[in-house]
C-alpha positions, -999 to 999 in steps of 0.1 A, spaced: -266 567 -683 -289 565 -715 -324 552 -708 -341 531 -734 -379 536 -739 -387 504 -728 -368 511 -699 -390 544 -690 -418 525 -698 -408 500 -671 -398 527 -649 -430 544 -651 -454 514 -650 -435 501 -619 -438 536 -600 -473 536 -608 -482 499 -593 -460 511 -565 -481 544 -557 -516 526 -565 -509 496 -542 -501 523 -514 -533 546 -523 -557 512 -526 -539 503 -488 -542 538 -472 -580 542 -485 -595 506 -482 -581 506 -438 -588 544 -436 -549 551 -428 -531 586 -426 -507 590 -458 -480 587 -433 -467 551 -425 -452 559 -394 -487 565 -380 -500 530 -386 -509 503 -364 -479 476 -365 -500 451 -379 -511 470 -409 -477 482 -413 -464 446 -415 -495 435 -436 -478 461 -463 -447 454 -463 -456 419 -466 -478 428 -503 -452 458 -505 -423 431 -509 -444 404 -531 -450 436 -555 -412 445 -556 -402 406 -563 -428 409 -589 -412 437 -610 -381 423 -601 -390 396 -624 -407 412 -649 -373 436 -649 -354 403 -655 -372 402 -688 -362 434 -700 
């Protein structure tokens, strides 16, 4: 499967709002690096932004 360079692009701008939304979480609550160590209600809290952020490059993807 050839990858276009818009498509790395994408891929490599989306990976990076994925692993900076995680840091930014992790650091601002004071949270160990490993999920399954959270509280429940800071693990739902994420997945909750986590899932907004995915329909987000969902859509921008659509516009590829």
């Amino acid at each position: 499967m050839n990858v276009s360079p818009a498509e790395e692009n994408f891929i490599r701008a989306r990976s990076k709002a994925m692993s900076d939304h995680f840091m930014e979480f992790v650091v601002a609550r004071g949270l160990d690096m490993d999920a399954d160590t959270w509280p429940d209600a800071d693990r739902s809290e994420f997945e909750v932004r986590n899932r907004a952020l995915i329909d987000e490059w969902k859509r921008k993807a659509e516009r590829l």
